[in-house]
N, C-alpha and C positions, 0 to 999 in steps of 0.2 A: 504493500500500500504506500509506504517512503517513496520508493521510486517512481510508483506510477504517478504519485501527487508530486514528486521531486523537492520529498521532505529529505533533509539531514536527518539520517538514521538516531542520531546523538539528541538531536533537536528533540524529537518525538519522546526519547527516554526521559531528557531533562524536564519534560512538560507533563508527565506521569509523575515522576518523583513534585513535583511543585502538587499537583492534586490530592496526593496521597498527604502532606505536610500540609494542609492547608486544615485549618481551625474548624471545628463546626458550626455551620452556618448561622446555626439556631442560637450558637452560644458570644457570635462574634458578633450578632443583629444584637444581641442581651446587650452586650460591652457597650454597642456605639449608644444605645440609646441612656446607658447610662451616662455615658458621657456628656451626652447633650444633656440629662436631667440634671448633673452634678455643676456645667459650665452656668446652666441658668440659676442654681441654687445662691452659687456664688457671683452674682452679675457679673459674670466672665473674669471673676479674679483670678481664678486660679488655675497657675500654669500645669504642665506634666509632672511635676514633682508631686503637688498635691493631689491632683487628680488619679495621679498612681497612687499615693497611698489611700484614697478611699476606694479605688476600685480592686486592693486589697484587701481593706478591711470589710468588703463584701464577695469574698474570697475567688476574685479574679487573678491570679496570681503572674501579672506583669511587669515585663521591667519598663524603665523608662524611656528605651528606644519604642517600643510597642506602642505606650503609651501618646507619645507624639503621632504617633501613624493612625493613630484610635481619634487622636483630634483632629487633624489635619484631613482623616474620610471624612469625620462626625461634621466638618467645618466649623468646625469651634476656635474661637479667636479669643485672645487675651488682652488684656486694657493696659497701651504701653502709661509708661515714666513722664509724666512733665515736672520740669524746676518749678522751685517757689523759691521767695527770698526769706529770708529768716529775720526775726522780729526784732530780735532783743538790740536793747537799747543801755549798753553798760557804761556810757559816757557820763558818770558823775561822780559825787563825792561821798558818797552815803560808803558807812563801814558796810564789810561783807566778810565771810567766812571764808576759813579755812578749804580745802579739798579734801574731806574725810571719805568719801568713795573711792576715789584715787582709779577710776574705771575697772574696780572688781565689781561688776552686775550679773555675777553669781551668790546666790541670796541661798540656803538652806532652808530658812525657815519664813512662813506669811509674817509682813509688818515690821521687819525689819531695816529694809530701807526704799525710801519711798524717792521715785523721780520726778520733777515739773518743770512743767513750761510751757507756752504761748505760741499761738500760729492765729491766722487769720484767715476769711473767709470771705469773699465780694457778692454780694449782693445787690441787687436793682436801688435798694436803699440804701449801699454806703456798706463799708466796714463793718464784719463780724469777728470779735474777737473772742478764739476758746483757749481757756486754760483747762489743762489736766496733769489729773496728780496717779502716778501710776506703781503699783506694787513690783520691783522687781523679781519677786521671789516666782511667782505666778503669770509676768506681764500682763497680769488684770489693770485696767482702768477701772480705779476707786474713789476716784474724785472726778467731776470737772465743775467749771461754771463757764458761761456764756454772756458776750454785752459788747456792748455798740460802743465802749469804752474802754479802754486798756488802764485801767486806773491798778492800783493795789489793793480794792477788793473784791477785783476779778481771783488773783488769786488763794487769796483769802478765803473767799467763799469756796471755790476749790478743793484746797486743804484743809474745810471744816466738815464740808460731806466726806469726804474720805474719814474725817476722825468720826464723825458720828456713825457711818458705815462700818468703819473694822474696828474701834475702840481699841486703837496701838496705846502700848504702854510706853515708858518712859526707856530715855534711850535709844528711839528712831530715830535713824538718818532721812533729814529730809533734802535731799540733793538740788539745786537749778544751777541755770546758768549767774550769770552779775547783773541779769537785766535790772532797771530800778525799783519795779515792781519786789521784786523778791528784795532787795534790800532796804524797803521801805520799812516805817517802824512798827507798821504795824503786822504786818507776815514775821517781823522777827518775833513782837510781843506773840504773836500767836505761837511761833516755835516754842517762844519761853514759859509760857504758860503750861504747856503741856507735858515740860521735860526732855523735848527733841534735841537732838543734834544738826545745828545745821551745815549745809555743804554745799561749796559752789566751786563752777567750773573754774579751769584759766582763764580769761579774758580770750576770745579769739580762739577757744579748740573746742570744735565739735563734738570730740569724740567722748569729751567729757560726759557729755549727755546725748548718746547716741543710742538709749533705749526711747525717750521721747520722741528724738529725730526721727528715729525710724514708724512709731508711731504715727506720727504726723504723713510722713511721708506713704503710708500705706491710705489712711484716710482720705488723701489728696489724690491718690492717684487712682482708688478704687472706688472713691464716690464723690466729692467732690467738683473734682475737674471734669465731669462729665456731667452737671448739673448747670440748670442755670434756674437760680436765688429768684424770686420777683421779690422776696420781704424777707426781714433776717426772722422773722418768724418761722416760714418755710426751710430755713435753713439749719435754724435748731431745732426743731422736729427732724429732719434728716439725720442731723449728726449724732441725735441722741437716740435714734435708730442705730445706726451704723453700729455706735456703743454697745449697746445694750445688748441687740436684738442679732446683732452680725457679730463684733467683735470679742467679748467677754463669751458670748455664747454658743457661738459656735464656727469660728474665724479659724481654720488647723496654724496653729503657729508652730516654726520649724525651730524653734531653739526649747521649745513644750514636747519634743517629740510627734508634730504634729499632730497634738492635741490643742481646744482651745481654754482658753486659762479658766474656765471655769470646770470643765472637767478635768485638768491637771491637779483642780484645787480638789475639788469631789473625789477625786481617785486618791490623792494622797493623805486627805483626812481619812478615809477609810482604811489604810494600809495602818496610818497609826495607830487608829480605834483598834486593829488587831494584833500593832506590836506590845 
């Protein structure tokens, strides 16, 4: 039959061997549609990395080359990277602390040292600005507040929902950058009152606070910048979605093990309850 059709005898075998290695249909139609369910779950945040590990943990057992090929049939697209400028405003006189994080954002234990900082958001009405105050033990966000105003008790209010949410005891590091909000007197008095330690970056290094950044930075990029505000009201209902409803609950964070910080939190209370 090769030669009457004037197939390569090789050709014919190599096209037998590919039918025989090929997936079952039933099971690779399952894959794609899961993919497309998991791309919309996450409004296209999440790339192959994530998308493999759920479509392990619903015992597809893919690697990450697969995985691309599963998107890329499924036409599933991911939400690139845009810049933003960063806020802080450290040009003053006001006293400021020490660097007591020294960029260990390896935490042991919930409430031990807490990160914050300020990003902004545009609106039809003008400037929104959020503070958040974030556990690094768990990268839950345990704080934030929201305003049209970048005053010092933005974050104030902030770091008080966070206290009246986890009730930290004395001895918290509460880390920011030198903006002048965090060295205002009254963010300090608020440190002081409660027994905190405070902590701030070098003047000019990111990476000081590069648990925030990257917070921010995911916000901005997977919901965000793909919005557009008519009223900063609209805008904080979104972001306090995003939070709540996306982020702490069910967001796979890859330094959590691809878990999101609220079942990293529920899994590891439980491990204690039984140590």
């Amino acid at each position: 039959m090769c030669r009457l059709l004037g197939v390569q005898s090789h050709n014919y075998y190599s096209y037998q061997k590919r039918q025989t290695d090929k997936p079952d249909d039933l099971t690779h139609q399952e894959m794609l549609e899961w993919v497309k369910d998991i791309a919309k779950f996450s409004d296209n945040t999440y790339g192959e990395r994530r998308i493999q590990k759920v479509l392990n943990t619903l015992s597809f057992p893919v690697s990450r080359r697969k995985t691309a090929q599963l998107m890329k049939e499924a036409g599933v697209w991911v939400r690139y990277k845009k810049k933003y400028k960063a806020t802080t405003n450290s040009d003053h006189k006001k006293p400021i602390y020490a660097n007591e994080l020294k960029q260990d954002f390896v935490v042991q234990k919930p409430d031990q040292a807490y990160v914050q900082d300020i990003t902004y958001v545009w609106t039809s009405e003008g400037w929104l600005y959020l503070a958040v105050v974030i556990d690094l033990y768990s990268r839950k966000v345990v704080g934030w507040s929201m305003s049209s105003r970048m005053k010092a008790s933005l974050v104030c209010d902030a770091l008080t929902m966070a206290i009246w949410q986890r009730q930290p005891k004395t001895g918290l590091i509460v880390h920011s950058d030198q903006g002048v909000q965090y060295a205002s007197n009254a963010d300090r008095r608020l440190i002081k009152t409660h027994g905190f330690v405070g902590s701030m970056s070098k003047k000019g290094c990111c990476w000081d606070n590069a648990v925030a950044e990257s917070f921010f930075g995911s916000l901005k990029q997977e919901r965000v910048h793909w919005r557009n505000y008519p009223t900063r009201f609209s805008a904080q209902q979104d972001i306090l979605n995003y939070i709540t409803m996306w982020y702490n609950s069910h967001r796979l964070h890859s330094y959590l093990d691809y878990q999101s910080p609220n079942d990293f939190e529920r899994q590891n209370n439980e491990l204690q309850k039984v140590a």
